[in-house]
N, C-alpha and C positions, 0 to 999 in steps of 0.2 A: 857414913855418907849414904845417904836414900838412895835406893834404885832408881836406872832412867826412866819407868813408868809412872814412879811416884812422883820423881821430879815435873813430869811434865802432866800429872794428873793437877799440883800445886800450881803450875805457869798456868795449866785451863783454869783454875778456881779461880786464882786471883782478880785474871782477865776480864771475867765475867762475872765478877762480885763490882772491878771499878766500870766496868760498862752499865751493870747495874746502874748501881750510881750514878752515873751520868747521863741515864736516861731519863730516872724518873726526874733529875734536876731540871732536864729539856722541857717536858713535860709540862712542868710550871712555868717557863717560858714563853714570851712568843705572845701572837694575840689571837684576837676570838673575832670573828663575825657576828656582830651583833644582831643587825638588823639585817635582812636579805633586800638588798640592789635590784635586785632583779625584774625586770620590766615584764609586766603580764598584758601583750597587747592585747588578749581575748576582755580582760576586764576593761579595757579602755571604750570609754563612749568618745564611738567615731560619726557620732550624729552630727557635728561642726561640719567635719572633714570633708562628710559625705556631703554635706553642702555647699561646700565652697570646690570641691571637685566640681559640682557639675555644675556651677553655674563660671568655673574659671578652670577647664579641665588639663589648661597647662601647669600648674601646680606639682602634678606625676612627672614633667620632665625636667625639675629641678635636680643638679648634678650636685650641690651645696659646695661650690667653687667659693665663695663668700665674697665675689666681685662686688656683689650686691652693698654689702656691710660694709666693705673698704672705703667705698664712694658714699655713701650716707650721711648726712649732716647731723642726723639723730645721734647717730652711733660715735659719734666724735666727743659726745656731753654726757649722753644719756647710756651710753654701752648698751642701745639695739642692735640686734643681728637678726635678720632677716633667715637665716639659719635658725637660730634658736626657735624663731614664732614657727616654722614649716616644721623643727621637729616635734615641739609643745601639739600642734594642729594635729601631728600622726600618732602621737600617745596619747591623744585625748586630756591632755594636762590644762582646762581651760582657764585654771587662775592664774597660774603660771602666761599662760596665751592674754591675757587681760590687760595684766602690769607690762607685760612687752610691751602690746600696741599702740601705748596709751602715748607713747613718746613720737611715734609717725609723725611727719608734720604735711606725706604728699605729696613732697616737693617732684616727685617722679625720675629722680637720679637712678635710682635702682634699675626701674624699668630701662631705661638708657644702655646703659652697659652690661646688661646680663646677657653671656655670650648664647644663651639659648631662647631668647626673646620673648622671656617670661613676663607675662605684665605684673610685676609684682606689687605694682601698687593701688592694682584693681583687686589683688587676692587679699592686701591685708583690709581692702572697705566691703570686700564681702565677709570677711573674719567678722570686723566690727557688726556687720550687718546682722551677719548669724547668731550672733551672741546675744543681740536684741530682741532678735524672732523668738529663739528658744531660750530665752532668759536665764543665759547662763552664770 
């Protein structure tokens, strides 16, 4: 019979031969990050943005409650959200902001009900506006 040193030098080997194993198993597991998500607002052109800030400078006090969206007739066929175009606008995403607005129809519901009395439907015809000007 091995001594308790041996014994328990054989309990560490073993331990650590199956932990072995079972890490480099992990290892192959699992998944990768392919592509990086990562939103770089320094590369975003905020030339729109900056446009339609100053010519509609309520735009900055939008809370993105989505009262806006709820009430919309667009948004009931077409899946507009008045959210999505204000964040598209702040990351410079202007094709993204294009295919939104394109389903607006006007009707001025949004403005109506926005508990911060955002004209939002003066922000998305200076959007449209801006996009014309600087041919985006």
């Amino acid at each position: 019979m091995p001594g308790p040193l041996l014994q328990l030098w054989l309990l560490t080997f073993l331990i650590t031969v199956h932990w072995k194993e079972k890490l480099n198993r992990m290892k192959t597991f699992g998944y990768t990050i392919q592509n990086d998500r990562q939103i770089d607002f320094d590369a975003a052109d905020k030339k729109l943005y900056r446009y339609v800030a100053e010519k509609e400078p309520d735009i900055n006090l939008c809370i993105f409650c989505g009262t806006c969206t709820a009430t919309c007739s667009a948004a009931e066929f077409k899946n507009m959200s008045f959210r999505k175009i204000s964040l598209f606008l702040r990351r410079g995403l202007t094709e993204n902001l294009k295919r939104e607005i394109e389903s607006c129809m006007f009707c001025g519901k949004c403005t109506l009900v926005c508990p911060r009395g955002i004209n939002t439907r003066n922000i998305i015809f200076n959007i449209r506006k801006g996009i014309e000007e600087y041919e985006f």
